[in-house]
N, C-alpha and C positions, 0 to 999 in steps of 0.2 A: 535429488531434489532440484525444484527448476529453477531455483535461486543461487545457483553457482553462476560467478562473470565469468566462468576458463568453460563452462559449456556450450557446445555451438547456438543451444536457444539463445541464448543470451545476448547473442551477435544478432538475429535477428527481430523484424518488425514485432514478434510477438512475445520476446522476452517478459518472464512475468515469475510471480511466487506464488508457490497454493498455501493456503491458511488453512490448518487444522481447525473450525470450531467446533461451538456445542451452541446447537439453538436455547437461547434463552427464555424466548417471548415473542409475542405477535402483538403490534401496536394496531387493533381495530380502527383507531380514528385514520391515519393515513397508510393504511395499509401495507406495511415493514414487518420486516422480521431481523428481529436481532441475535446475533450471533454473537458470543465471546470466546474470546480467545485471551491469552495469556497478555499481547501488549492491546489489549480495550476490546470496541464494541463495534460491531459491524451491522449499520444496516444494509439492508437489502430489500427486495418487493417481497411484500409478502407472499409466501407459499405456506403448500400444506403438511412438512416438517413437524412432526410433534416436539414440544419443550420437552431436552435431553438429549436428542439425536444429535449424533454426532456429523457434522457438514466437514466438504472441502470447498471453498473458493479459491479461485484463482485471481488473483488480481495481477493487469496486466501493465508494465512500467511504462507504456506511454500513457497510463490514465491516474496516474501518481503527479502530484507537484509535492512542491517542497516549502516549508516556513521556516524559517530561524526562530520566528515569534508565533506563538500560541496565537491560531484564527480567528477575530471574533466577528461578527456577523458576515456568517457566507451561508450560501446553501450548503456548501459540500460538509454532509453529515459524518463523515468517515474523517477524524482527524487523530494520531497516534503518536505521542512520543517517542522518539527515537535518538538515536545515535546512529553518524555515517559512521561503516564499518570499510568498507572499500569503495573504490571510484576506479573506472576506467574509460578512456577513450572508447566511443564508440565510432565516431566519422572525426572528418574534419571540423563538425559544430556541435557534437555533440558528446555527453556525457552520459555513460549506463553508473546509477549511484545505487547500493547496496546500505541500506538499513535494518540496523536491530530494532523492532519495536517491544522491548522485554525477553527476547529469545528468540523473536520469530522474526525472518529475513523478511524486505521489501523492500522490493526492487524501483527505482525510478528513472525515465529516462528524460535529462533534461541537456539545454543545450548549454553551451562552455559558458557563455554569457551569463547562465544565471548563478553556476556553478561559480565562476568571478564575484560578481554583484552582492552574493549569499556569504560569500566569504568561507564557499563549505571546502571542508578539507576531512579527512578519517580523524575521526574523534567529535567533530562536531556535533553539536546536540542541536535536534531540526521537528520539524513534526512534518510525518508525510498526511498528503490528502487525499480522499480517491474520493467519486462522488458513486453513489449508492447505486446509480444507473448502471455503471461501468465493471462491479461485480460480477463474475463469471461463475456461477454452480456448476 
């Protein structure tokens, strides 16, 4: 899985988790497609996926941020409660942060500052954010 921190991805720029979903639906007016997964609902652009198919996304930890507090008006439509489950050094500023969103790992890489500021430590409950652009099929 690509969500282990002791894997060499994970040291690098492209460290990320793949998401098991299942398409759920196509939003006609803005053109999305929703996927679920065990911790919530992933938009993405819509494609041509039939409702039921089983998707992998990859979402990649520099395009994850982090909230302590539930988002409210942002664009970023991808928001998922979780729990930090692990944190490790990534450089000298930064942080690779390992999230359970219901079962499923995601990854985010943020810098030590925020990782201070946020007050996040393993156990912490956070919502990660990805914005729907930044999804990988």
């Amino acid at each position: 899985m690509l969500s282990s921190l002791d894997l060499p991805i994970a040291k690098g720029d492209d460290a990320g988790a793949v998401v098991v979903a299942v398409v759920a639906g196509h939003d006609e007016e803005f053109n999305l497609t929703w996927l679920d997964f065990p911790g919530g609902r992933i938009n993405i652009a819509k494609n041509n996926m039939r409702v039921g198919q089983k998707a992998r996304v990859r979402i990649i930890a520099s395009d994850v941020a982090i909230s302590i507090s539930k988002p409210k008006e942002t664009s970023i439509l991808n928001v998922f409660a979780s729990t930090v489950v692990e944190m490790k050094e990534k450089s000298v500023s930064q942080m690779l942060v390992k999230m359970d969103a219901n079962g499923v790992a995601i990854l985010a890489r943020i810098t030590k500052k925020s990782q201070s500021v946020l007050g996040l430590e393993v156990g912490s409950k956070c919502y990660a954010m990805v914005k729907s652009v930044a999804v990988v099929m």
